[in-house]
HTML snippet that shows the backbone in 3Dmol.js (N, CA, C, O; Angstrom):
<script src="https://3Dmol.org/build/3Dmol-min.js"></script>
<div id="view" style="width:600px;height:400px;position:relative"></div>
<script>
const pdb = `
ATOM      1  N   UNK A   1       0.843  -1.170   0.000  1.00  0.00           N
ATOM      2  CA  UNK A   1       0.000   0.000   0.000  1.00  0.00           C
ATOM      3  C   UNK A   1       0.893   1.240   0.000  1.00  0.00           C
ATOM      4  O   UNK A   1       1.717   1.461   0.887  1.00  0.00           O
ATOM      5  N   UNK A   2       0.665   2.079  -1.113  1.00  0.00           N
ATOM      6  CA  UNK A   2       1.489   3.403  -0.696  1.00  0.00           C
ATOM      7  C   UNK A   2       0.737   4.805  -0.371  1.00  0.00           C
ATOM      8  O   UNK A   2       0.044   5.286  -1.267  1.00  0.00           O
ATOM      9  N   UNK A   3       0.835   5.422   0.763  1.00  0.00           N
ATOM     10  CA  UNK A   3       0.226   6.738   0.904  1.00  0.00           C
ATOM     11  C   UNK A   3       1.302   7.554   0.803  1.00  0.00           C
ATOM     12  O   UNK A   3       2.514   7.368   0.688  1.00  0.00           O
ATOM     13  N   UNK A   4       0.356   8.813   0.895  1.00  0.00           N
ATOM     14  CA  UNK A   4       0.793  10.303   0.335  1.00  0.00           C
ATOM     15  C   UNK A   4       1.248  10.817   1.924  1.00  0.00           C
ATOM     16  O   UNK A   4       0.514  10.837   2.913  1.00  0.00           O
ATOM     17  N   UNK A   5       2.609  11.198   1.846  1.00  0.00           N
ATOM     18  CA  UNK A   5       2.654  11.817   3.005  1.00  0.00           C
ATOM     19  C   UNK A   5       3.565  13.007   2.814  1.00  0.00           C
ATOM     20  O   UNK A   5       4.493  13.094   2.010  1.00  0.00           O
ATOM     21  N   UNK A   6       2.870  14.510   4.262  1.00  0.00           N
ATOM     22  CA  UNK A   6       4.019  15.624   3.659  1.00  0.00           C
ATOM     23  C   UNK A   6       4.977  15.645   5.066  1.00  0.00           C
ATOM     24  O   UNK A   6       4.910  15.025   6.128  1.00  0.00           O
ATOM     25  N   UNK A   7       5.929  16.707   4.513  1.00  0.00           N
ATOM     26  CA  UNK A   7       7.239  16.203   5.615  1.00  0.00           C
ATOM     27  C   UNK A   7       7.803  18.179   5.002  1.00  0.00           C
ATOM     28  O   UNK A   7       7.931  18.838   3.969  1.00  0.00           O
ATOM     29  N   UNK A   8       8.003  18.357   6.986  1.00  0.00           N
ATOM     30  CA  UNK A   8       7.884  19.978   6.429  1.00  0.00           C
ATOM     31  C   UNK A   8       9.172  19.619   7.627  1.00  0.00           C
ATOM     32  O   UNK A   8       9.560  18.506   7.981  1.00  0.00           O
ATOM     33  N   UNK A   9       9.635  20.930   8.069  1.00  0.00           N
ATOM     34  CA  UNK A   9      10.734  21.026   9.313  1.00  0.00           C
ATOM     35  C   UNK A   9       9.937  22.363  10.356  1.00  0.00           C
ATOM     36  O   UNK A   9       9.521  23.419   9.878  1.00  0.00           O
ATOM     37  N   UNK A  10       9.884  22.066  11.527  1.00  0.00           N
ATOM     38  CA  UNK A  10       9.451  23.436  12.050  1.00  0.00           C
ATOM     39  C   UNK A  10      10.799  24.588  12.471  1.00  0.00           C
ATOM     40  O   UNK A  10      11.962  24.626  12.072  1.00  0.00           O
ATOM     41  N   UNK A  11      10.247  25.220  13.179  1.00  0.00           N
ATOM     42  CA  UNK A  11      11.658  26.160  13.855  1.00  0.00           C
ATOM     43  C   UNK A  11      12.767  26.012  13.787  1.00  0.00           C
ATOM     44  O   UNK A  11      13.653  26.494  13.081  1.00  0.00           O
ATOM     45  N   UNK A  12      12.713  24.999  14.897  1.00  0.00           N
ATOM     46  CA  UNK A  12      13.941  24.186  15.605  1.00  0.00           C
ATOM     47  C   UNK A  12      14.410  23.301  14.564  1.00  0.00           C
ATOM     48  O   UNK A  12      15.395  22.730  15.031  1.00  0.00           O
ATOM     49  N   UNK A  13      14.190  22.896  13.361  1.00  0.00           N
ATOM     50  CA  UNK A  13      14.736  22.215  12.716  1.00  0.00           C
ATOM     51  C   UNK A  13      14.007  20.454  12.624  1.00  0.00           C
ATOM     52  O   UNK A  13      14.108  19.580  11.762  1.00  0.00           O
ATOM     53  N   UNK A  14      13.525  20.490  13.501  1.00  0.00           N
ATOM     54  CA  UNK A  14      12.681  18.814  13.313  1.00  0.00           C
ATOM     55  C   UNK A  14      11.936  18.685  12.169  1.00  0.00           C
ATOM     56  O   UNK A  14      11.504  19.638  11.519  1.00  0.00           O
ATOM     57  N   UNK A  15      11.754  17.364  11.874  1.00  0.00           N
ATOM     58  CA  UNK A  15      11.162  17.166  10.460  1.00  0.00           C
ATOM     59  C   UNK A  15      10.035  16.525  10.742  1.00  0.00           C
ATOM     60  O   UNK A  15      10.199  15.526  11.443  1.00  0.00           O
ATOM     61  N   UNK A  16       8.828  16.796  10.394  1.00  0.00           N
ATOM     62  CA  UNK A  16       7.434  16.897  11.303  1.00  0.00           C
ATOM     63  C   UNK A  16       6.579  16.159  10.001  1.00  0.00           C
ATOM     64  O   UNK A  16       6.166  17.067   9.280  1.00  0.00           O
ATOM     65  N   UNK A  17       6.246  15.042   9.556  1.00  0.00           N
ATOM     66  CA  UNK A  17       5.565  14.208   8.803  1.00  0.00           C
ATOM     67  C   UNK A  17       4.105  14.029   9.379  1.00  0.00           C
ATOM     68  O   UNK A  17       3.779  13.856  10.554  1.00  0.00           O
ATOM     69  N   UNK A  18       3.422  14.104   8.411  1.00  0.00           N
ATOM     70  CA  UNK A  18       2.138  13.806   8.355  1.00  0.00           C
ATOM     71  C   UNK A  18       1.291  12.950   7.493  1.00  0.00           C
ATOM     72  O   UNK A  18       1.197  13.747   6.560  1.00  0.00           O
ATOM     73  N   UNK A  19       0.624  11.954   7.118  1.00  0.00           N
ATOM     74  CA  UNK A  19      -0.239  10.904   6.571  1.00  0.00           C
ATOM     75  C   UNK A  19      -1.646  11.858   6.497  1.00  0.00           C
ATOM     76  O   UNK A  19      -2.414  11.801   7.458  1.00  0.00           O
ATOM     77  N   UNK A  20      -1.921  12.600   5.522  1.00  0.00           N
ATOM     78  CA  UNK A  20      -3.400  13.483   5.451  1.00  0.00           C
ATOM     79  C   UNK A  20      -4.181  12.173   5.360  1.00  0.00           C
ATOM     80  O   UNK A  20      -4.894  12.100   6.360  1.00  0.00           O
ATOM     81  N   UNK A  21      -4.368  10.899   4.411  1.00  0.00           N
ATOM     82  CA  UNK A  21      -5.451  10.248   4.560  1.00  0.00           C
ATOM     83  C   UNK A  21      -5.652   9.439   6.156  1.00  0.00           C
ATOM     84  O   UNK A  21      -6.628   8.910   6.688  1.00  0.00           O
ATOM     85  N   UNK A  22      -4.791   9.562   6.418  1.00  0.00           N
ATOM     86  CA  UNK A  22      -5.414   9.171   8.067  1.00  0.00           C
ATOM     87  C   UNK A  22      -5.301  10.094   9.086  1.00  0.00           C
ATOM     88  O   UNK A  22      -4.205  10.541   9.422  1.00  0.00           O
ATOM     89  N   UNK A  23      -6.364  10.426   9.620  1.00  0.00           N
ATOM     90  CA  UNK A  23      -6.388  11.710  10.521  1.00  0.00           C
ATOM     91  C   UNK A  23      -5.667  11.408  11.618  1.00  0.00           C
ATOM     92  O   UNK A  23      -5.763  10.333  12.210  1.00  0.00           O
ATOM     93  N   UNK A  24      -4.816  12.456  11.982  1.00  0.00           N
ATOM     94  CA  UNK A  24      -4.488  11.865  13.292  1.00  0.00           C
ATOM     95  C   UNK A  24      -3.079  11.294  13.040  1.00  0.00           C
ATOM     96  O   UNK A  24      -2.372  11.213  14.044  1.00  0.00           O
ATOM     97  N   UNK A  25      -2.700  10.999  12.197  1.00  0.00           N
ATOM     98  CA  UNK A  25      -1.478  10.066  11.828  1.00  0.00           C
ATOM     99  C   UNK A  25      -0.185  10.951  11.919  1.00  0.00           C
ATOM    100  O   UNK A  25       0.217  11.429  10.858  1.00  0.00           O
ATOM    101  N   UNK A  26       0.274  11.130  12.682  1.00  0.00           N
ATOM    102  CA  UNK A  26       1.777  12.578  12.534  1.00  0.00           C
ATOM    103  C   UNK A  26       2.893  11.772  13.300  1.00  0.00           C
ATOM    104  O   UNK A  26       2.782  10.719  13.928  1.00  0.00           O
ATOM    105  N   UNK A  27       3.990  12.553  13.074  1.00  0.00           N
ATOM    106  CA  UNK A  27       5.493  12.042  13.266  1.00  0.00           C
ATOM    107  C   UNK A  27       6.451  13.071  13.609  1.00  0.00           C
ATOM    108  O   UNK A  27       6.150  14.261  13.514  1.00  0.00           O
ATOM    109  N   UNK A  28       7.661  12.658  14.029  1.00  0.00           N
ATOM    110  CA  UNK A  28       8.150  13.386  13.711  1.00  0.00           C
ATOM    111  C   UNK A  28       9.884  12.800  14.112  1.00  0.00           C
ATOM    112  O   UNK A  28       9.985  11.899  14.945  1.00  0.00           O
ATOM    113  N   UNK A  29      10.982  13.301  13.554  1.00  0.00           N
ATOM    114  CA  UNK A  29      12.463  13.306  13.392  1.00  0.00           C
ATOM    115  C   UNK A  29      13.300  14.079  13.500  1.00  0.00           C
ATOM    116  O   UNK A  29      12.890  15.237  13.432  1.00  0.00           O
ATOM    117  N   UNK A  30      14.780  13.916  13.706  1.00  0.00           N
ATOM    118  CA  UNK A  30      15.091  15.040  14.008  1.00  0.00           C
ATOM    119  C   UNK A  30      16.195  14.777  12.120  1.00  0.00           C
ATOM    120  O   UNK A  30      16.981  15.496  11.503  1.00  0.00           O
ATOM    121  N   UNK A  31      15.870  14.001  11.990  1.00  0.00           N
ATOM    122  CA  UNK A  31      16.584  13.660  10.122  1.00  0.00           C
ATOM    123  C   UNK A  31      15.239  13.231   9.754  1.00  0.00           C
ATOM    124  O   UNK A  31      14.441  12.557  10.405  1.00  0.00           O
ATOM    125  N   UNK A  32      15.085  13.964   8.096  1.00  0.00           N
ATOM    126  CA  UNK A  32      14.698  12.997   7.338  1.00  0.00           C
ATOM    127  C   UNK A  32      14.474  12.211   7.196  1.00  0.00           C
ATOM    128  O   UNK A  32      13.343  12.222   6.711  1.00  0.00           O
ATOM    129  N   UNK A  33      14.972  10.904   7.335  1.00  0.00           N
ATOM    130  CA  UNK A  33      15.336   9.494   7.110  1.00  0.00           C
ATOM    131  C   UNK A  33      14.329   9.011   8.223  1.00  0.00           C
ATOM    132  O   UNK A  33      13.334   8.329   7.975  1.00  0.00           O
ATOM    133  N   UNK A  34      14.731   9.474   9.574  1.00  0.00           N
ATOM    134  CA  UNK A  34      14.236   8.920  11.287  1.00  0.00           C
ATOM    135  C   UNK A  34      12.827   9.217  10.469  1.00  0.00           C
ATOM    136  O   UNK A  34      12.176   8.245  10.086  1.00  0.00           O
ATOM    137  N   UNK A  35      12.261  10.822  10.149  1.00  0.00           N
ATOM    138  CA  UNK A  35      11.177  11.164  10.638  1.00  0.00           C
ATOM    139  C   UNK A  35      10.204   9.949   9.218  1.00  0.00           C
ATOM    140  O   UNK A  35       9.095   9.431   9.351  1.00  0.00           O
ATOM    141  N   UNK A  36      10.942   9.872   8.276  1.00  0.00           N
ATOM    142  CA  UNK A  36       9.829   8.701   7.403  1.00  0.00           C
ATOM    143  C   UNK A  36      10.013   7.671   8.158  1.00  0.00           C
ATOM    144  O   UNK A  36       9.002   6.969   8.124  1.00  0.00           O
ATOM    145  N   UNK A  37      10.909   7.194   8.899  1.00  0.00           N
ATOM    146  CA  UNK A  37      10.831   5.959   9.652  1.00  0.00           C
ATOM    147  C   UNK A  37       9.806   5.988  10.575  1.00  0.00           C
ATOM    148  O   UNK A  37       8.984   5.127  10.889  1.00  0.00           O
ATOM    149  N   UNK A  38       9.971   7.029  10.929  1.00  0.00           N
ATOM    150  CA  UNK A  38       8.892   6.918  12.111  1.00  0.00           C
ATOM    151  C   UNK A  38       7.321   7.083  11.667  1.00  0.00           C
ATOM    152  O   UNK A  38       6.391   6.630  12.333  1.00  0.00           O
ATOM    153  N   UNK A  39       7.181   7.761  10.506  1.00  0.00           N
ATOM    154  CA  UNK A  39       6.122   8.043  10.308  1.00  0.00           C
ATOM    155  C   UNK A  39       5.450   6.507   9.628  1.00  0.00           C
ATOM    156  O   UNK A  39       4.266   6.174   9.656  1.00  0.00           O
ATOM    157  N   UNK A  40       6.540   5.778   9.069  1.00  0.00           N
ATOM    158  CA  UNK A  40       5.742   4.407   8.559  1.00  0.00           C
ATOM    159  C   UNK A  40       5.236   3.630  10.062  1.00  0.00           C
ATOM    160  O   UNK A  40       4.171   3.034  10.225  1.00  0.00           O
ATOM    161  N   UNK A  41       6.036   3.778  10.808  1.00  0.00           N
ATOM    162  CA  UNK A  41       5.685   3.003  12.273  1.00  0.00           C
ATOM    163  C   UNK A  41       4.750   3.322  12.487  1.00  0.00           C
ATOM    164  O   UNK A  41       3.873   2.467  12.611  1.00  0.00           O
ATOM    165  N   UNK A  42       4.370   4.970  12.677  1.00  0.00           N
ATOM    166  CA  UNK A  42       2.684   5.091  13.178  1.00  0.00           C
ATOM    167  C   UNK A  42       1.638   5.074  12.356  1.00  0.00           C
ATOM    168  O   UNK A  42       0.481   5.325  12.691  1.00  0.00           O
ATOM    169  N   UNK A  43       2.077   4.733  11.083  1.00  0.00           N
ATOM    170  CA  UNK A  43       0.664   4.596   9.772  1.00  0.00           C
ATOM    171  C   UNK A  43       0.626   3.006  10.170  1.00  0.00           C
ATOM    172  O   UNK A  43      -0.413   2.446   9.822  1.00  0.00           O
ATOM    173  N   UNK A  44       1.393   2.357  10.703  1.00  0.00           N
ATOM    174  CA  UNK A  44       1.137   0.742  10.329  1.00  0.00           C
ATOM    175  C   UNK A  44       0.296   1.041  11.836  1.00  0.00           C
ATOM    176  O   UNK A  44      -0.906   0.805  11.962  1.00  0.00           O
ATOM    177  N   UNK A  45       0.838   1.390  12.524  1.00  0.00           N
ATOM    178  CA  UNK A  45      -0.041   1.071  13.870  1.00  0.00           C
ATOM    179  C   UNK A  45      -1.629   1.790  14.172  1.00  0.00           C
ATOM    180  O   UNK A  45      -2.525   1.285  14.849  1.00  0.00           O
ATOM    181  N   UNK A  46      -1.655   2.794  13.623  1.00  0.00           N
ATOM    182  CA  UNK A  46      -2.821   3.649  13.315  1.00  0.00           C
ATOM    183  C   UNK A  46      -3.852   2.393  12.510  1.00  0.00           C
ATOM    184  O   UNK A  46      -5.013   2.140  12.832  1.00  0.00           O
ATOM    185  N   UNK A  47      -3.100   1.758  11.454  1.00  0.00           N
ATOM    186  CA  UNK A  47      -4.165   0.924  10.426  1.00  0.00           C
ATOM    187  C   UNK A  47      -4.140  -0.282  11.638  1.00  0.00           C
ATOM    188  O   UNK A  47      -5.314  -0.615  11.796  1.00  0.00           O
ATOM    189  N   UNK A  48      -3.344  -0.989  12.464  1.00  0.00           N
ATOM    190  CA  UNK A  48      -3.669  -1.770  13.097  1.00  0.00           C
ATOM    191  C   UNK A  48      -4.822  -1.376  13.927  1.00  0.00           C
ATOM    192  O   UNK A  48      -5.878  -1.943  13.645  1.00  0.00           O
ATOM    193  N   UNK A  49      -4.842  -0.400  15.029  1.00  0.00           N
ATOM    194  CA  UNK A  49      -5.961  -0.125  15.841  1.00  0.00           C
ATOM    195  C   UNK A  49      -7.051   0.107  15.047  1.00  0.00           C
ATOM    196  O   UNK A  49      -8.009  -0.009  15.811  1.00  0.00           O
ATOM    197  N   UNK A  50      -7.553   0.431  13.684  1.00  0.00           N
ATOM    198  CA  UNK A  50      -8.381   0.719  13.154  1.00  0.00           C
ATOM    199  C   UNK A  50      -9.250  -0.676  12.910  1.00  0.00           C
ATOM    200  O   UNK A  50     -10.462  -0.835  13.056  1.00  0.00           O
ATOM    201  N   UNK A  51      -8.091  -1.779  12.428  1.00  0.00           N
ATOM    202  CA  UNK A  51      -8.756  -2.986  12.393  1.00  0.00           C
ATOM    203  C   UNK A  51      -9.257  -3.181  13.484  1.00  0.00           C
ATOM    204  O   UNK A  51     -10.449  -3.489  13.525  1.00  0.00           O
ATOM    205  N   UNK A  52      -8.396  -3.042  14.846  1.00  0.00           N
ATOM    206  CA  UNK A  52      -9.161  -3.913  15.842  1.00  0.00           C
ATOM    207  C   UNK A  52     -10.459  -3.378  16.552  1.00  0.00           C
ATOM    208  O   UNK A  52     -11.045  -3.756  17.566  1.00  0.00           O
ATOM    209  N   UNK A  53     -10.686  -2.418  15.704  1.00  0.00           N
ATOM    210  CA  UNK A  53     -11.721  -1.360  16.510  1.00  0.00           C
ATOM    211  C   UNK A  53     -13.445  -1.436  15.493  1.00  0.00           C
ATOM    212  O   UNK A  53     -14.626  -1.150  15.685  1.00  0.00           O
ATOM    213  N   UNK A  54     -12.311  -2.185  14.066  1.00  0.00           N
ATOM    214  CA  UNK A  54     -13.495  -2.084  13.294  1.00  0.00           C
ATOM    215  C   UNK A  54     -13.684  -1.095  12.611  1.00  0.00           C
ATOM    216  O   UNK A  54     -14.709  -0.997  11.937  1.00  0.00           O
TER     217      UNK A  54
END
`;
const viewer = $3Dmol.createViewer("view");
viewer.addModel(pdb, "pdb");
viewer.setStyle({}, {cartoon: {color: "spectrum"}});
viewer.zoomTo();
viewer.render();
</script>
């Protein structure tokens, strides 16, 4: 499955990812690299609780 995700930096320099088709779905890194890592971790877990919730 591939989603659309945007990836901005705030102030301080962190790289702050977001998943728009799932609400709620945000991240964040202090690289690039971390912050898509991290952001796949909480789209898989976001779609997990969704299953178990129905």
């Amino acid at each position: 499955m591939k989603l659309t995700v945007t990836l901005d930096r705030d102030e301080d320099g962190v790289w702050i990812v977001e998943c728009p088709s799932i609400p709620g779905c945000i991240s964040q890194g202090q690289t690039r690299e971390e912050a898509l890592q991290n952001i796949r971790d909480a789209i898989t877990a976001c779609l997990q609780v969704r299953a178990e919730r129905g």
